[in-house]
N, C-alpha and C positions, 0 to 999 in steps of 0.2 A: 504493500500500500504506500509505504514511504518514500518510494525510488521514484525517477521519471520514467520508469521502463516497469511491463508488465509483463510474467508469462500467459503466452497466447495459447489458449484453450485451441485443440483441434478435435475432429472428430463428431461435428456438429454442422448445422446449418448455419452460412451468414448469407444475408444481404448482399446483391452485388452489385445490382444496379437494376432503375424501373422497367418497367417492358419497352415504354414508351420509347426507350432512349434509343432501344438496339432494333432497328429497322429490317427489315428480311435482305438478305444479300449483304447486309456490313458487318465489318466486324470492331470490337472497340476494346485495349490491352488496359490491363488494371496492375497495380501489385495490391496483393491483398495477404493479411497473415504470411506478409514477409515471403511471398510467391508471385514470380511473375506469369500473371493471366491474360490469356486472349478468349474474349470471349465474342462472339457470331451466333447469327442467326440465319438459318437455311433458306434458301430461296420458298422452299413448304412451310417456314414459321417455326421449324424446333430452333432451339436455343441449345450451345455445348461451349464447354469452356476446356482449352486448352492451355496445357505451358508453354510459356512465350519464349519458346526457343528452336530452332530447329536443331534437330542430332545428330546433323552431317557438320556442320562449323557452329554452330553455337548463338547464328545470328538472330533476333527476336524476329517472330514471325509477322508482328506488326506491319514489318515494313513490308509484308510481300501483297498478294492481290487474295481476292476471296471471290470465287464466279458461282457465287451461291451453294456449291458445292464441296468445293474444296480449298482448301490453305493455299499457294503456291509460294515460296520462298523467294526474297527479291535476288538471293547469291548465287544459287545454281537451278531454280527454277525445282526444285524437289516439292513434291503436292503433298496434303497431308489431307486425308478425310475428318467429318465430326468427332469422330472416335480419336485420334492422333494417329494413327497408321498412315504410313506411307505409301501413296498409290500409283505415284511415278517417279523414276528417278529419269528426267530426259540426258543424258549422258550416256545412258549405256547403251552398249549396240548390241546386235545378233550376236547370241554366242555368251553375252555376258549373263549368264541366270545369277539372282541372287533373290531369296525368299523375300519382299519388300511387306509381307505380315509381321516379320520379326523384328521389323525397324518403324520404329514411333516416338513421339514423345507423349509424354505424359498427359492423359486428361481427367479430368474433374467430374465427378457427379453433377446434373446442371439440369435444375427445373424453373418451369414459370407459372406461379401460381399465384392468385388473385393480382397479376399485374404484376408480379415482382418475381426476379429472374433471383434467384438463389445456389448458392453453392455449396457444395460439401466438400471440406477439406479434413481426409483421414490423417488421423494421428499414426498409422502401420500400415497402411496400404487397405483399409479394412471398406465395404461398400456401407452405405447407411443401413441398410438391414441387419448385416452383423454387426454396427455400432448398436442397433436397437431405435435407430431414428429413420425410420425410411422414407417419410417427407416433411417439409416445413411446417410448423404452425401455421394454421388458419386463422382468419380474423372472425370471430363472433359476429353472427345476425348481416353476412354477406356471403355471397355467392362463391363457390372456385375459381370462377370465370369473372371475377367482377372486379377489376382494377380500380384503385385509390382516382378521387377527384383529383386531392392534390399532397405535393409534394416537394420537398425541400431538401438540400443536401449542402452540409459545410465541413470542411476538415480541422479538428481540433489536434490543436498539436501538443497531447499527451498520452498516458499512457489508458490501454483500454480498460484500468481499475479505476483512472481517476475523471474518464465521459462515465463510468457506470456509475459511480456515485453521485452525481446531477443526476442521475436518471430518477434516483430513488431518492435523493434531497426535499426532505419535506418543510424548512425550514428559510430557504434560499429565497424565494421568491421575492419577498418584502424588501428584499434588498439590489436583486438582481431584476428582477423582470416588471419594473416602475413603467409599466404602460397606460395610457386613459383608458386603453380597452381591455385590460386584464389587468386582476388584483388593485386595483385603480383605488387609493388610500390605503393600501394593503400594509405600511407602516403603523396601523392599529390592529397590534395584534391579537389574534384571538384564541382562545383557547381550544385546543382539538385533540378528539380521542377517536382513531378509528382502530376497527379489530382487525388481525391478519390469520393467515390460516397457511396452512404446508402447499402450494400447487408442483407441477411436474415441471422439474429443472429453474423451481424458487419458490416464489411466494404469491400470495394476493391480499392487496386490501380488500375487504367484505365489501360488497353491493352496499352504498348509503348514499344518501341524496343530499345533492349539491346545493347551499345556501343560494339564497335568489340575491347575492349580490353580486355573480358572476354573470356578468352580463356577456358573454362572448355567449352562453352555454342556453341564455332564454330563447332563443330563435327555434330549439329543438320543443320547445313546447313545456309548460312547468306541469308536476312535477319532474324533476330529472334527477336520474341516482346513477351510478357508477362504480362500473369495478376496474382496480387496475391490478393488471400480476405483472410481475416481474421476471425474466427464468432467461436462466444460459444460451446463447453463450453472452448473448446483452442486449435482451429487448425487454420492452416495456410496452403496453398493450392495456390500452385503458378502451374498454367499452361503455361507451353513452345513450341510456335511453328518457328520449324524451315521451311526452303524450303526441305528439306529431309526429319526430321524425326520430332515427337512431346514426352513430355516427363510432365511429371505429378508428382511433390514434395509433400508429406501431410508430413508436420511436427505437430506431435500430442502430449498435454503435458496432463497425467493422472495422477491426485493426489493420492499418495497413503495414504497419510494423509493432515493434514492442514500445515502441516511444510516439506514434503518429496512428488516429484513429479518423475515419470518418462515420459522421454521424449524421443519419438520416431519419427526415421525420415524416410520414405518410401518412392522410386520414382520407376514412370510406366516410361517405355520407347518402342516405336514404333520399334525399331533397336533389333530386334535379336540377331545380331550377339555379340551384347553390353553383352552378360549373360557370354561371354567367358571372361568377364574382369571382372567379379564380387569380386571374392577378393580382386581387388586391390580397385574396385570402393568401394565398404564397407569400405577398411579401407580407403581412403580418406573421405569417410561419418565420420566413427569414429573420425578421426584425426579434422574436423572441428567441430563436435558437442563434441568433449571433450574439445574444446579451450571456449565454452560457457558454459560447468560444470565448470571449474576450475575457471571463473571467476566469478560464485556465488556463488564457495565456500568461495573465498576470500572478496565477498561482503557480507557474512555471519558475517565474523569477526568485520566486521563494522557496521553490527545491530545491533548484540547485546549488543549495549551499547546504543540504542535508540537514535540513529540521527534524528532532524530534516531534511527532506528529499525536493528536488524540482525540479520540471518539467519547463522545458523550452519551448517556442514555436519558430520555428514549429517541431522541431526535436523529442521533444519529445509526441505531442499533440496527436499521435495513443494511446500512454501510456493512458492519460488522457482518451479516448475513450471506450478503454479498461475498465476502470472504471466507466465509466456511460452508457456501453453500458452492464455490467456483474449488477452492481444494479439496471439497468432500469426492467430486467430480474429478480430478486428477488424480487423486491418490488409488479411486476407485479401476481408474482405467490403466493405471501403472500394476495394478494390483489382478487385473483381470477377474474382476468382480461388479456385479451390478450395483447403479448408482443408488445410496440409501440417501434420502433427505432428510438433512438435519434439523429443519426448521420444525417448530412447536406451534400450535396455533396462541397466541399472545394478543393485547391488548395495547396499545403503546398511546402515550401522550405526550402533545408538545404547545407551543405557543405560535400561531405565526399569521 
């Protein structure tokens, strides 16, 4: 927790980018969990992700061409299918056989569900079925097929322990997110007790309804109650129902390294007519997830001179959670044993 650098959990589903982004016939390179990724989309609309390298010279594949079909390499023109197998090597002539099934690089488990392209990065070479994870989390009260209205994405430059702790920051807000249109006087603070309980790969706040001063959240119709859970490898998933309409937040943190994390935030909404407000709703999205970049850039400045660091209860006891619920999960998978959840269902109070 104390470092600028965090070990990256593998073996699990992350975020890799919206559906939206990756077009059929292109392809677009990532590093993610400290791996360089290419990832495409078939001229038929599947999606694969590859390692960004070819395994004749080592040159990233990025730079070669994609004809909906296949990789081709911009160095010697070597093609690579969805799968990473090699299906041409234009160099050799008559005479030259060599098996080009046994020559590939590396690829990635790679799905798109409710709009969002996701990735599996094994920890041993293991497929998500034998991890026990064999597709992404679902968003509550939407479809499979039914991709986020909108969507935001900014890279925070720390480690993936210290975007999860924002995530589950229950305290932050009155300081950090001073907007007219959320928490709006939010410096009077209030007293709060919600209950949490054990969910699969974390935790959840119980189902409770949101006071009528949050005005972002009355458009959904009052009453409005909500649950948020929290679970590995770092999302947070608060579902919203109102008497009108219902609406669905994943905020998703994907490490790109041990020290650089991006963080992305997605919401489903039932309300149609809501897509006619979409640039503005983005950049209020933007406008509150840059007010929690800039305050771990600034918390940055104060690592690296290696602070003794500390956690308070109960405000900050998710934090704590967070930490024994991400090493219960590695110790489990070093251990080749199934993940036990350490969380208790508890009651926690704070001020804010």
């Amino acid at each position: 927790m104390q470092g600028l650098t965090a070990e990256i959990i593998k073996g699990l589903w992350y975020v890799a980018l919206p559906g939206r982004d990756l077009k059929a016939g292109a392809m677009t390179a990532k590093t993610l969990l400290g791996e360089p990724m290419l990832f495409g989309r078939t001229a038929s609309g599947e999606v694969f992700a590859l390692r960004d390298a070819c395994p004749h010279r080592g040159i990233p594949l990025r730079y070669g061409t994609f004809d909906g079909t296949s990789v081709q390499c911009c160095y010697h023109g070597w093609r690579f299918d969805k799968t990473g197998t090699c299906v041409e090597i234009p160099s050799l002539r008559e005479g030259q056989q060599m098996d080009l099934s046994k020559i590939c690089t590396p690829s990635y488990p790679c799905v798109e569900s409710q709009g969002l392209v996701w990735v599996f990065v094994p920890r041993a070479g293991e497929t998500p079925a034998e991890a026990g994870y064999p597709a992404p989390p679902l968003m509550p009260d939407f479809d499979a097929g039914e991709a986020p209205r909108f969507h935001c994405m900014l890279p925070f430059h720390c480690s993936m322990d210290h975007a999860a702790f924002g995530l589950m920051d229950p305290t932050h807000a009155a300081y950090v997110h001073t907007s007219w249109w959320f928490k709006k006087g939010a410096k009077k603070l209030r007293p709060k007790e919600k209950v949490f309980a054990p969910s699969e790969l974390g935790w959840s706040m119980v189902r409770h309804e949101l006071p009528p001063q949050n005005i972002a959240y009355k458009i959904l119709g009052t009453p409005v109650t909500t649950e948020i859970s929290y679970m590995l490898p770092g999302l947070r998933i608060e579902n919203i129902r109102g008497s009108k309409m219902q609406a669905t937040g994943l905020t998703a943190i994907t490490p790109v390294n041990e020290g650089e994390t991006e963080v992305h935030q997605f919401f489903w909404v039932s309300a149609g007519w809501l897509s006619a407000a979409k640039p503005l709703v983005e950049h209020l999205m933007r406008v509150f997830l840059d007010q929690d970049r800039v305050v771990v850039i600034r918390q940055r400045e104060g690592l690296v001179h290696d602070p003794k660091l500390m956690l308070i209860n109960d405000a900050d006891t998710q934090a704590r959670w967070w930490m024994r619920v991400k090493d219960a999960f590695v110790k489990a998978q070093a251990d080749g044993k199934p993940f036990e959840n350490p969380i208790q269902p508890m009651t926690l109070r704070w001020r804010s």
